[in-house]
One Martini backbone bead per residue (centre of mass of N, CA, C, O) as a GRO file, in nm:
protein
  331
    1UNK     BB    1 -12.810  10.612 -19.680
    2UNK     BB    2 -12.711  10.926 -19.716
    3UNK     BB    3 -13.024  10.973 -19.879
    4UNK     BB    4 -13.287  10.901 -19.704
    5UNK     BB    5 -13.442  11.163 -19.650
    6UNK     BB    6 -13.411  11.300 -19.943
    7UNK     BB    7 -13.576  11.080 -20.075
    8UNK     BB    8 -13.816  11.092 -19.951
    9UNK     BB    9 -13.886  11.422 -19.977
   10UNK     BB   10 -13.926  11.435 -20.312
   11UNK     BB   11 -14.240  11.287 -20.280
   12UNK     BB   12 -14.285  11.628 -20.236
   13UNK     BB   13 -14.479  11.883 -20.261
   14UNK     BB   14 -14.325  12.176 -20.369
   15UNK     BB   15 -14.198  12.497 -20.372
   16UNK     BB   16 -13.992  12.637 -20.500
   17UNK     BB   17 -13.662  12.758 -20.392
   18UNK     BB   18 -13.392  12.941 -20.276
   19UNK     BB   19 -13.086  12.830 -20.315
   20UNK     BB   20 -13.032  12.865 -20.024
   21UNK     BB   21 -13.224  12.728 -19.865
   22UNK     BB   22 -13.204  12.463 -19.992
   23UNK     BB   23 -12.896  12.455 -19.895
   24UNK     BB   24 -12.996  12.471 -19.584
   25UNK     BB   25 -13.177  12.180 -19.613
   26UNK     BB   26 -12.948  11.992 -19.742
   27UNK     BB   27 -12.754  11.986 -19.465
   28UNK     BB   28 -12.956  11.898 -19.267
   29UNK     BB   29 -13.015  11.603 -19.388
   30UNK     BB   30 -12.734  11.515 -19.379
   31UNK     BB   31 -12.728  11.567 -19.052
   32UNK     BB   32 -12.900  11.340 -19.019
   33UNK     BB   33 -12.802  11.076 -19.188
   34UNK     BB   34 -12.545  11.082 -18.974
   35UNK     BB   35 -12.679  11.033 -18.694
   36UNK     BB   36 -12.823  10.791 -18.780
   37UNK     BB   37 -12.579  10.623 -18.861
   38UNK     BB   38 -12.443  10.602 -18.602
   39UNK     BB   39 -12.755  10.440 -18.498
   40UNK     BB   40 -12.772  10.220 -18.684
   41UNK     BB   41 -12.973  10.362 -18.885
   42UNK     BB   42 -13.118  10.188 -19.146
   43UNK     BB   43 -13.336  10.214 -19.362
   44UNK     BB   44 -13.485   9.950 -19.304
   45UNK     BB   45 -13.529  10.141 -18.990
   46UNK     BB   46 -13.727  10.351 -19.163
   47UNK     BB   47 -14.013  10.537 -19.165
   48UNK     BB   48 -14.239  10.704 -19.349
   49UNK     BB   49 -14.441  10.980 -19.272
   50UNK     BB   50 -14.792  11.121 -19.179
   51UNK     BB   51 -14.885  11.308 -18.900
   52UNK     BB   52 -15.007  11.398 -18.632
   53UNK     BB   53 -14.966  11.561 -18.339
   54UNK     BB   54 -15.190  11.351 -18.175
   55UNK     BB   55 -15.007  11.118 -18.211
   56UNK     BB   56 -14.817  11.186 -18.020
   57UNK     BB   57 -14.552  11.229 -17.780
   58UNK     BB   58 -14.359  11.356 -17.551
   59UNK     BB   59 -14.041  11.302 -17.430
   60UNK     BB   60 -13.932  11.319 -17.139
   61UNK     BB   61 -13.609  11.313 -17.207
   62UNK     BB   62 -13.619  11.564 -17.341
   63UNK     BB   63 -13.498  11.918 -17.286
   64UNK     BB   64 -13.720  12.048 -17.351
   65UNK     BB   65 -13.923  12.331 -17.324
   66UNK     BB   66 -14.223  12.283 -17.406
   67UNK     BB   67 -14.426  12.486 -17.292
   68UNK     BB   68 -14.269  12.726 -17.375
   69UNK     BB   69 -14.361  12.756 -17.618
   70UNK     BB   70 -14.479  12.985 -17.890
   71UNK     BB   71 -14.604  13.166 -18.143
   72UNK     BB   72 -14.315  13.357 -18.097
   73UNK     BB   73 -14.089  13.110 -18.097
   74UNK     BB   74 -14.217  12.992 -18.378
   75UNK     BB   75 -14.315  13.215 -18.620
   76UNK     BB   76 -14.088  13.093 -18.857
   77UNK     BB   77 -14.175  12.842 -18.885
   78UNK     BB   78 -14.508  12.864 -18.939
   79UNK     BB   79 -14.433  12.997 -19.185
   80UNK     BB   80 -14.290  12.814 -19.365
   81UNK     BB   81 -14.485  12.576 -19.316
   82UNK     BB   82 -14.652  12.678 -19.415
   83UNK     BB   83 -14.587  12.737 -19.732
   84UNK     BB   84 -14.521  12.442 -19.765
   85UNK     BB   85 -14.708  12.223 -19.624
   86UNK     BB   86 -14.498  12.172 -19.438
   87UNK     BB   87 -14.215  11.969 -19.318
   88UNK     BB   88 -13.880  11.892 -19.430
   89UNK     BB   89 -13.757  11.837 -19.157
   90UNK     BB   90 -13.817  11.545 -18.992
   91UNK     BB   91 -13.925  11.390 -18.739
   92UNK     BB   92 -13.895  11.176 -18.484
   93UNK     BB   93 -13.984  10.849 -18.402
   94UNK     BB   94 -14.162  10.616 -18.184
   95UNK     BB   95 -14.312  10.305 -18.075
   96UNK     BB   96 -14.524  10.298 -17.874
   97UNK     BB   97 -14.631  10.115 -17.614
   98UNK     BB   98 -14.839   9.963 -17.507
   99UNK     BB   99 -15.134  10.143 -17.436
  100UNK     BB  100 -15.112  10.376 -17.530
  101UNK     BB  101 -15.258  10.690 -17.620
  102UNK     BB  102 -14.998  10.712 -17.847
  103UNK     BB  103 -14.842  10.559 -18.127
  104UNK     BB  104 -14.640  10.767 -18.043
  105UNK     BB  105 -14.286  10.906 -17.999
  106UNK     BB  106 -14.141  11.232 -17.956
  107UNK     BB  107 -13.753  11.269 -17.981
  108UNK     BB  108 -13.749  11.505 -18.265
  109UNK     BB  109 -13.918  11.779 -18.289
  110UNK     BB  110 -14.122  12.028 -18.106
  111UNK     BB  111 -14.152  12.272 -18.301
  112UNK     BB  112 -14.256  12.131 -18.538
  113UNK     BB  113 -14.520  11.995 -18.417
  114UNK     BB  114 -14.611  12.252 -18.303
  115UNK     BB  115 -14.682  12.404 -18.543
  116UNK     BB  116 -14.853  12.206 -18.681
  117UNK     BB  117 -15.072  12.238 -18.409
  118UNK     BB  118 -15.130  12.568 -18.463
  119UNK     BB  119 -15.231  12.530 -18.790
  120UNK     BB  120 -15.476  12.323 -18.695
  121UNK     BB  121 -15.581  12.558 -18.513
  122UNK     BB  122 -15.545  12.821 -18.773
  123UNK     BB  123 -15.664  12.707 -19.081
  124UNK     BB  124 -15.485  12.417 -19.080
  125UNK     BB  125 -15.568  12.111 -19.096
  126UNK     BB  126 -15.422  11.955 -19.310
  127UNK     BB  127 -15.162  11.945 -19.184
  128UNK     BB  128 -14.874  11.754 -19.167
  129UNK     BB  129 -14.619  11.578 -18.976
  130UNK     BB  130 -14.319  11.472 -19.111
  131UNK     BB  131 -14.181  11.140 -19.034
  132UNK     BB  132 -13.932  10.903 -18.867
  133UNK     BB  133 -13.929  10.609 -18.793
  134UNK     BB  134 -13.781  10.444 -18.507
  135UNK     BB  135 -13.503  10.236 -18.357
  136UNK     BB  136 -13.471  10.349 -17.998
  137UNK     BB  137 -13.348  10.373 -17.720
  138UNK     BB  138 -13.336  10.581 -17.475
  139UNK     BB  139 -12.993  10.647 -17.458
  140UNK     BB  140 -13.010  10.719 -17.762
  141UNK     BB  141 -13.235  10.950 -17.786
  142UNK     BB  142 -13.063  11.130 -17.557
  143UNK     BB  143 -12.815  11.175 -17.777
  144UNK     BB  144 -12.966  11.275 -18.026
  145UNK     BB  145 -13.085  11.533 -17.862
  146UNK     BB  146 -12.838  11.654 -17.791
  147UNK     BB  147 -12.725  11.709 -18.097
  148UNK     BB  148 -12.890  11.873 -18.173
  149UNK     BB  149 -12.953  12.079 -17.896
  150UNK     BB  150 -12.649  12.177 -17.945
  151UNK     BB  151 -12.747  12.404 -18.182
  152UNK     BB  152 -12.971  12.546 -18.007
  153UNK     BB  153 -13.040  12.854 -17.904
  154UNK     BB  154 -13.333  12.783 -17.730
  155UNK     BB  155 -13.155  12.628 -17.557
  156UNK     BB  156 -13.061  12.616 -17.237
  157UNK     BB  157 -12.808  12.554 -17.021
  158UNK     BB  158 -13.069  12.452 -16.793
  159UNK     BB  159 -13.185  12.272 -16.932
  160UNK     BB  160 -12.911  12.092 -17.037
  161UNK     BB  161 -12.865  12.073 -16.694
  162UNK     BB  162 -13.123  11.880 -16.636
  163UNK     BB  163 -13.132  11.667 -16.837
  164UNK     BB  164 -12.836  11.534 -16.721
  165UNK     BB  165 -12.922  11.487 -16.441
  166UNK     BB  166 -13.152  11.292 -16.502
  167UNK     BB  167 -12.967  11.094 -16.692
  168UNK     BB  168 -12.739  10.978 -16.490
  169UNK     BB  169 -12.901  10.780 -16.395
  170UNK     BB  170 -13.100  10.660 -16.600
  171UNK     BB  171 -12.859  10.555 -16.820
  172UNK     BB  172 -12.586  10.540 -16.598
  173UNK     BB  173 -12.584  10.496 -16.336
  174UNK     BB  174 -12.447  10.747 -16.160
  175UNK     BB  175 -12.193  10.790 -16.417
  176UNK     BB  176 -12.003  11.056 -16.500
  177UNK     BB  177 -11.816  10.941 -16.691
  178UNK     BB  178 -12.004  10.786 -16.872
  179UNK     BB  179 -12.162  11.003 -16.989
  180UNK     BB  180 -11.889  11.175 -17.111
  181UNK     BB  181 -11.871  10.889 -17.299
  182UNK     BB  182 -12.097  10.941 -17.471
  183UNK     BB  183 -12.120  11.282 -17.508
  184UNK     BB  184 -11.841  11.394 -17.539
  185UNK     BB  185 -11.712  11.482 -17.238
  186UNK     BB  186 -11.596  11.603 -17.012
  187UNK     BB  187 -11.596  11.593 -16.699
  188UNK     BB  188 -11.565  11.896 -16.631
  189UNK     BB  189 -11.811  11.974 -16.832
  190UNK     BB  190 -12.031  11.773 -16.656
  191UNK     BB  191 -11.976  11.916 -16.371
  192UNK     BB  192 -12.082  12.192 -16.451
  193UNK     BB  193 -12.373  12.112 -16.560
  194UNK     BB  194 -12.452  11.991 -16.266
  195UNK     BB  195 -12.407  12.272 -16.111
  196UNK     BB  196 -12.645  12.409 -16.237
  197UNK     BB  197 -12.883  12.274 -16.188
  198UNK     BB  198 -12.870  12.297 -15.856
  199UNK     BB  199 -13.005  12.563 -15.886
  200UNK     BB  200 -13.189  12.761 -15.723
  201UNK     BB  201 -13.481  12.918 -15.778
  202UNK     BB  202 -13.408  13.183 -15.648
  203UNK     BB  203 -13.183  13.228 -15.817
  204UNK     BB  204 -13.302  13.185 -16.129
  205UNK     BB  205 -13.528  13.441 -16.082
  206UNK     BB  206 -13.285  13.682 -16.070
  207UNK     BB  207 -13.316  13.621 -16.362
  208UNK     BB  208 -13.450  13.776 -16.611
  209UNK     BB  209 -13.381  13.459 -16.732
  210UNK     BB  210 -13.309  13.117 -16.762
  211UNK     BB  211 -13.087  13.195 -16.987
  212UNK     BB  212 -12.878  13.375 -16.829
  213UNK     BB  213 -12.822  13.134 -16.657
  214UNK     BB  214 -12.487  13.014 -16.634
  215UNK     BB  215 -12.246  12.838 -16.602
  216UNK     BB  216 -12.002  13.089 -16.478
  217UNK     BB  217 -12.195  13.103 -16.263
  218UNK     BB  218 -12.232  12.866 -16.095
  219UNK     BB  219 -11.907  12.863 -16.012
  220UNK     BB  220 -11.956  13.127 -15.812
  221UNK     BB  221 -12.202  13.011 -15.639
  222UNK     BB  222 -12.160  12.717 -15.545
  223UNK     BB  223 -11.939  12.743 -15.331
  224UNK     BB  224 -12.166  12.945 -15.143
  225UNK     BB  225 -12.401  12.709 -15.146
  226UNK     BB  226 -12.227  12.501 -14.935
  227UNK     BB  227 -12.269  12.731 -14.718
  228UNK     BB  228 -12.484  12.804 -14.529
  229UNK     BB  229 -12.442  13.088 -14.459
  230UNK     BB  230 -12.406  13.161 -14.772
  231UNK     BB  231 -12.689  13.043 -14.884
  232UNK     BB  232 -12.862  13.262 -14.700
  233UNK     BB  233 -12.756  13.494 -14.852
  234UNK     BB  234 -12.807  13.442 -15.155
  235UNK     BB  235 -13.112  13.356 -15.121
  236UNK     BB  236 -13.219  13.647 -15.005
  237UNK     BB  237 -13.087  13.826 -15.238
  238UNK     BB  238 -13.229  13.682 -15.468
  239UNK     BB  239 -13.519  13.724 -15.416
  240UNK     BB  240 -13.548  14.045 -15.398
  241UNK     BB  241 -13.413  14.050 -15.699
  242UNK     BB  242 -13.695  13.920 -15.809
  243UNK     BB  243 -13.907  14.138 -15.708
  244UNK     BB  244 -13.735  14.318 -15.877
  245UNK     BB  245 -13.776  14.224 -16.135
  246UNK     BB  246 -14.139  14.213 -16.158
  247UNK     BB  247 -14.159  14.486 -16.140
  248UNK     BB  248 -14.027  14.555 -16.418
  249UNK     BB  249 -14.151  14.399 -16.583
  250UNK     BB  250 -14.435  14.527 -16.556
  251UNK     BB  251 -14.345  14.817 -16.651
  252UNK     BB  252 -14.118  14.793 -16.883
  253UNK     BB  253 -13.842  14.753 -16.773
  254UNK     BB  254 -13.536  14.733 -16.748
  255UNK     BB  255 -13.352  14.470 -16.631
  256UNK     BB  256 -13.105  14.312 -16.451
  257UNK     BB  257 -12.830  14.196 -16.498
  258UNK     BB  258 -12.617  13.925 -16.524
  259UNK     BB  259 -12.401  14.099 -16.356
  260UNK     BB  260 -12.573  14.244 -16.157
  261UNK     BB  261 -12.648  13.988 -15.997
  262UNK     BB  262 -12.358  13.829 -15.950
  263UNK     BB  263 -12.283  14.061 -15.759
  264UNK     BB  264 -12.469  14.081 -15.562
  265UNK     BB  265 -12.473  13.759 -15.467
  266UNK     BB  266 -12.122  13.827 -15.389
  267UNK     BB  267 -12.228  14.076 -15.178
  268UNK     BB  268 -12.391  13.873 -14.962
  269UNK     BB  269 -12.113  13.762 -14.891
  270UNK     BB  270 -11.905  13.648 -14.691
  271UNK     BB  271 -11.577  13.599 -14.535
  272UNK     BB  272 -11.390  13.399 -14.266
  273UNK     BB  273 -11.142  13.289 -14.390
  274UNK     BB  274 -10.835  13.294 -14.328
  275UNK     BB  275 -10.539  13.295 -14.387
  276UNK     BB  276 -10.456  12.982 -14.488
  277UNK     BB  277 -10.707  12.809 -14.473
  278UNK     BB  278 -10.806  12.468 -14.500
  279UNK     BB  279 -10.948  12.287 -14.766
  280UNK     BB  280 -11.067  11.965 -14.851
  281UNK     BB  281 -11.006  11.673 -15.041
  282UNK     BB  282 -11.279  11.490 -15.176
  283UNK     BB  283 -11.307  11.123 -15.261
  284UNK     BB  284 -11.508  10.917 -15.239
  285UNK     BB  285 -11.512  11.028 -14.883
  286UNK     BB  286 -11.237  11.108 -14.937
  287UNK     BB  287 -10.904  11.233 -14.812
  288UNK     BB  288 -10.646  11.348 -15.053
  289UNK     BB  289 -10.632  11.641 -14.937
  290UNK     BB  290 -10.530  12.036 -14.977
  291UNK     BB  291 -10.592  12.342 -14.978
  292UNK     BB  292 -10.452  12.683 -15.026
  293UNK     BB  293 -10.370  13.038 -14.970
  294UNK     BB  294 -10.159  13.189 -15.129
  295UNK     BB  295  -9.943  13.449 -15.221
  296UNK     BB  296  -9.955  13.350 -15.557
  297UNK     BB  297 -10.208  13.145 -15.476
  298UNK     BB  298 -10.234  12.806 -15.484
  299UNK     BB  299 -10.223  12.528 -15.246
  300UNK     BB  300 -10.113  12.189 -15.279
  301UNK     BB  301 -10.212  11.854 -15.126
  302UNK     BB  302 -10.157  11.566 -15.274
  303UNK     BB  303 -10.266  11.218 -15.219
  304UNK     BB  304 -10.185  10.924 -15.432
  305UNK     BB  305 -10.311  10.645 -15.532
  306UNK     BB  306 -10.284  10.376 -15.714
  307UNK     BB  307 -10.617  10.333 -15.735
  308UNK     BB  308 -10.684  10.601 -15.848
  309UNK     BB  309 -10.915  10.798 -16.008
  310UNK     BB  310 -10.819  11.034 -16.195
  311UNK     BB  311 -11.087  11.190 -16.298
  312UNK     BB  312 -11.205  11.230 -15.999
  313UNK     BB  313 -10.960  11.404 -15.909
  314UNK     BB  314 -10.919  11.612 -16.126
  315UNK     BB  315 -11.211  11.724 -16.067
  316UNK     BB  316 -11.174  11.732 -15.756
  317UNK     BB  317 -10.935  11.982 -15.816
  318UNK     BB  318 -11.134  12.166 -15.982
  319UNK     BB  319 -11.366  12.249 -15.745
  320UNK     BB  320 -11.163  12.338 -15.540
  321UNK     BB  321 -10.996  12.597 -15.739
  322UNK     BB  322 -11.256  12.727 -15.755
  323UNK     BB  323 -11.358  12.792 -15.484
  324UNK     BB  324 -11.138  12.950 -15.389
  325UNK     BB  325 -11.146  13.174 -15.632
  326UNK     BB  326 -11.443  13.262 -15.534
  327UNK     BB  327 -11.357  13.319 -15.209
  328UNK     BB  328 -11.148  13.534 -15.299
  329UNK     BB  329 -11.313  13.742 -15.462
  330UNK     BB  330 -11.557  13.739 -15.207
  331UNK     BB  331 -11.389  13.905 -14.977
   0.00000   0.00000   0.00000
């Protein structure tokens, strides 16, 4: 089962490639055949083919931003398809539901697909996608592109924080623990990418691309935005740099940086905030404790029941001992 991807590929003419290519042509195969088997599916659940890509339709699940590819991010890989007259590592598809009107969905490879449909309407159609069709749930699906596309340098932290907070509703019934130990991420690090998706549109427009805004400033700012008059300054604030934003980029000059955006949201925002006076920590609507600044950290008062959920808890004073941190900073 470990070489059925590669097997299946040898029965395609291709011209021979430099060693290095073959190399890591190889190894991403390799790595493809491992997180199939992953989800039990055995060669006799694989079929492999050759389709078009408007047989196919991009699964709504997938984290990636499909609209925004485009002949410049895709332009290596556009000439390598050519040069090949096929893609080498294959996308995933799965059978549409009955009445679908593309025989297939599209689980991993938007990037392949999409190049694949540009070079049929730039003078390759004979250009065909080559594929393996699987069979897996939606929350498999979700699972095994997340595992590609966080190797992928052009998936955004936003991107990857949108389909997260999509997906915990969706496959996990609303429990982020769950999600969690689906993904191998700790509460704390899926805490913190639910806290990325949630930032307002201002916000993200303030910043020269929306791959610059990443969880390390949502972690700064999500606390300034739970309070009413401070997220009414940051928002404000961010408008501003918006436009200043826009207009920089039409004049074709250097845009803002990311340290420089960050600094400004947290200089737009004042703290009334008295040294010692204190924030309450709540766990499932209940107040377990009090946090407040003490003269060299932060001084915490928590009591734990019997029956508390753990990961709850310790989530629930990582994210007030960062807002702490953030509004003692930014006074």
């Amino acid at each position: 089962m470990a070489n059925f991807v590669r097997d299946i590929l040898t029965t395609l003419s291709y011209e021979p490639e430099p060693a290095e290519a073959l190399k890591a042509e190889g190894e991403e195969l390799v790595r493809l055949d491992q997180r199939l088997a992953g989800f039990n599916q055995g060669a006799a659940r694989r079929v492999a083919l050759s389709i078009r890509p408007s047989d196919c339709s991009v699964w709504d699940g997938n984290p990636r931003d499909v609209p925004g590819l485009s002949y410049e991010s895709c332009r290596s890989l556009i000439d390598s398809i050519a040069q090949e007259d096929g893609n080498r590592i294959p996308v995933l598809v799965r059978r549409s539901a009955p009445g679908a009107d593309q025989p297939y969905e599209l689980l991993v490879g938007s990037r392949r697909r999409f190049s694949v449909n540009w070079l049929n309407h730039n003078g390759r159609p004979e250009v065909r996608l080559n594929a393996l069709v699987v069979e897996m749930s939606d929350e498999e699906a979700f699972r095994l592109a997340d595992i590609e596309n966080r190797e992928r340098e052009d998936i955004t932290e936003l991107d990857r924080a949108r389909s997260y907070q999509r997906a915990v509703d969706r496959f996990y019934g609303g429990v982020q623990s769950r999600m969690a130990e689906a993904l191998s991420l700790s509460n704390s690090q899926l805490s913190r990418l639910l806290s990325l998706a949630l930032m307002p549109d201002d916000v993200v427009n303030a910043f020269a691309t929306k791959a610059e805004l990443r969880v390390r400033h949502s972690e700064v700012l999500t606390p300034l935005l739970r309070r009413p008059e401070q997220r009414l300054q940051v928002l404000a604030a961010a408008s501003q740099i918006a436009e200043e934003q826009q207009r920089l980029a039409a004049s074709g000059e250097r845009m803002i940086t990311a340290a420089t955006v960050l600094t400004r949201l947290r200089s737009a925002t004042r703290t009334d905030q008295p040294a010692g006076a204190e924030t309450p920590i709540v766990v499932g609507g209940v107040q377990v404790g009090k946090v407040r600044l003490a003269k060299d950290g932060i001084a915490l008062d928590v009591q734990v029941a019997d029956d508390q959920n753990l990961d709850e808890m310790l989530t629930a004073l990582g994210r007030v001992i960062t807002e702490t941190r953030a509004l003692s900073a930014a006074a």
